[in-house]
C-alpha distance (Angstrom), angle and dihedral (degrees) to the residues before:
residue distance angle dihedral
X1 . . .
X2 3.89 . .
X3 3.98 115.7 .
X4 3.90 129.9 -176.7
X5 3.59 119.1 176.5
X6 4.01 122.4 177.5
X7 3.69 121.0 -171.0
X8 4.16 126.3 -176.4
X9 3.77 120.7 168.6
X10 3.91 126.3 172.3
X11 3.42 135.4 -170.4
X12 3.67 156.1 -178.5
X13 3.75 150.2 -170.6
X14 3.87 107.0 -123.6
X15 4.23 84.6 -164.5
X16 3.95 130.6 -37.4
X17 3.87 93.5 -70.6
X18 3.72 97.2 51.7
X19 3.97 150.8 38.6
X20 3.65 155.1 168.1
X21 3.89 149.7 -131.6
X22 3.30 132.4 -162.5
X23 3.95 130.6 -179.9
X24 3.84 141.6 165.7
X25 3.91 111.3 -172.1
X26 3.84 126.4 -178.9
X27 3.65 131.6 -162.6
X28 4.17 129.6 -172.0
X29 3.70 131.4 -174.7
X30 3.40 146.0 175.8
X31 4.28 114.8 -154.3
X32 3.69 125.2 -158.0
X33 4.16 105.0 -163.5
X34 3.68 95.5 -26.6
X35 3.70 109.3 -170.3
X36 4.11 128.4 -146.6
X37 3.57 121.3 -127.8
X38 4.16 86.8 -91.7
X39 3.75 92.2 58.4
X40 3.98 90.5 -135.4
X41 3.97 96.4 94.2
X42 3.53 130.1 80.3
X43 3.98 130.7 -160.9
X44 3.54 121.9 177.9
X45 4.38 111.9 169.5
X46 3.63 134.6 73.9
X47 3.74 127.8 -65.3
X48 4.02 125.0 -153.2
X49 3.59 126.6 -172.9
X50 4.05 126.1 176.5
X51 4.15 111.9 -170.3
X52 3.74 117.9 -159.8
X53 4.05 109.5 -163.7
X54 3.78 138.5 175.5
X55 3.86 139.5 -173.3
X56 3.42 137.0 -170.0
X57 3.90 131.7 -176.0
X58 3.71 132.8 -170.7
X59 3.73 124.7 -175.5
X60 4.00 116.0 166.4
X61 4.22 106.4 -118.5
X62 3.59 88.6 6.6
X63 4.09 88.6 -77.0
X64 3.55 112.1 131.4
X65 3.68 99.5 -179.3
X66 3.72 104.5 76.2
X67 4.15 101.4 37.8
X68 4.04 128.9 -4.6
X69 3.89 136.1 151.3
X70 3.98 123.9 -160.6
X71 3.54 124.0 -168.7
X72 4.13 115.9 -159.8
X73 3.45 114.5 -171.1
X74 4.28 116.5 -179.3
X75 4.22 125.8 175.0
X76 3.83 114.2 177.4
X77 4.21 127.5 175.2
X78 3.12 123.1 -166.3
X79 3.84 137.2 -167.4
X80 3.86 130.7 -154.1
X81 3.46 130.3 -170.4
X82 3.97 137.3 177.2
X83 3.84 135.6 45.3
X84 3.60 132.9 -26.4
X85 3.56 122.1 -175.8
X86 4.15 88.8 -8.9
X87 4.00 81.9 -63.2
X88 3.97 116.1 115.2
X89 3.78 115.6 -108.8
X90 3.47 132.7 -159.9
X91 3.88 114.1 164.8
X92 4.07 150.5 152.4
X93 3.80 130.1 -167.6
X94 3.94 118.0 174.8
X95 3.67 121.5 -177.8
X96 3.67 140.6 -172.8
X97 3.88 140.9 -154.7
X98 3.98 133.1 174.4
X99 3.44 122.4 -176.9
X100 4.32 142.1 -174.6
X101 3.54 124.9 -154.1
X102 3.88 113.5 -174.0
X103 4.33 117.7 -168.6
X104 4.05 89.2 -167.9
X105 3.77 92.6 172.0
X106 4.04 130.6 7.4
X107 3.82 110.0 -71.3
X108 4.08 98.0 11.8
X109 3.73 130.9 89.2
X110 4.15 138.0 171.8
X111 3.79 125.9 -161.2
X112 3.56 151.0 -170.3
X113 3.69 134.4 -149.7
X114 3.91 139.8 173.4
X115 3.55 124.9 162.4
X116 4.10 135.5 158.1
X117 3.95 138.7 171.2
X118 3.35 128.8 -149.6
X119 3.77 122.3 -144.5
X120 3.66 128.4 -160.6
X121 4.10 116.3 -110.3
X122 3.34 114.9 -108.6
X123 3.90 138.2 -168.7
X124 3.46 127.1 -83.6
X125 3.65 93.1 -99.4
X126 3.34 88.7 84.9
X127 3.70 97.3 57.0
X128 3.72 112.8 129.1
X129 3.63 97.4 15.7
X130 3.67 125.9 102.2
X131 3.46 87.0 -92.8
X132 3.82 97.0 70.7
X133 3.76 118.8 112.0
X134 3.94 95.8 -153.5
X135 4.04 86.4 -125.5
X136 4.26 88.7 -57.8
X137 3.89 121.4 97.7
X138 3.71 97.5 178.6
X139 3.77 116.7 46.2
X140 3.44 121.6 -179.4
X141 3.62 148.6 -179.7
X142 3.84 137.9 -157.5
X143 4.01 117.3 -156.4
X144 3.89 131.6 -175.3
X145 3.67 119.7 -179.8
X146 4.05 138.7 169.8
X147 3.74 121.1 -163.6
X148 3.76 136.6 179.7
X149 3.79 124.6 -144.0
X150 3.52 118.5 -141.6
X151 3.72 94.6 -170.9
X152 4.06 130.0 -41.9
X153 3.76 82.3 -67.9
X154 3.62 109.2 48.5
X155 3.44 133.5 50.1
X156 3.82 143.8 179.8
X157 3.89 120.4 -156.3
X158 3.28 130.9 -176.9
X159 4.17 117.0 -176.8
X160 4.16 146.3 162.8
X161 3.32 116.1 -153.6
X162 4.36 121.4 -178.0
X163 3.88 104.6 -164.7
X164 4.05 107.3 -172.0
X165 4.01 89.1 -175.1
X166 3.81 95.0 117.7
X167 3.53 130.8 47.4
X168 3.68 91.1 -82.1
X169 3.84 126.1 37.9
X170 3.66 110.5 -109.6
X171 3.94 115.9 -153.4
């Protein structure tokens, strides 16, 4: 197995309430009879994924302990190539997410999250296997959440999460 993985993030303070991240990352692989989680599929090619991400954080007077939002933001396409099962592949997926987290007073937050991927369609070969899409290529899910932190230890979380990934949404 051959890996090479190259990560470069920048940043910057836009002024002492607010601030930014930006990263590209890129991973490369080669696989030799990698196995899924079942054991019964077999892919043997190379694998490339590129992952564009970005943060941003805003806490009023710099002070992040009584009110701050952060917005994450993360897009990623990948590209595999080779054999799988003895049958020829040649497939991409991308996928998306963007997210909001909101501290409106000490010790509370709220959030928001929706993220999908979208996976090539492939033949019916691959039917069965963990390949198969189930007749959806772009599953996605929506979350919102609020929590309350007891200290830096504890934690209470309350959160709904609709996941349309399988032929019928599971909440």
């Amino acid at each position: 197995v051959q890996t090479c993985a190259l990560p470069i993030y920048v940043g910057d303070d836009f002024n002492e309430g607010s601030s930014w991240q930006a990263g590209l990352s890129y991973l490369g692989t080669s696989a030799a009879n990698r196995k899924t989680n079942d054991d019964n599929d077999v892919f043997d090619g190379h694998d490339d994924l590129g992952i564009a991400s970005f943060v941003y954080k805003w806490a009023p007077g710099g002070n992040p302990l009584q009110r701050n939002l952060t917005l994450s933001s993360e897009y990623f396409q990948r590209h595999e190539r080779g054999t799988f099962n003895s049958a020829s592949l040649n497939t991409d997926q991308s996928g998306w997410y963007l997210q909001s987290v909101y501290q409106f007073m000490p010790r509370w937050r709220v959030g928001v999250r929706y993220d999908q991927v979208h996976a090539s369609t492939l033949g019916g070969e691959f039917a069965g296997t963990s390949l198969d899409t189930l007749g959806g290529t772009t599953p996605r899910r929506y979350s919102v959440m609020t929590d309350y932190s007891t200290s830096e230890f504890g934690r209470f979380r309350l959160q709904f999460n609709r996941d349309q990934s399988r032929p019928s949404a599971d909440n």
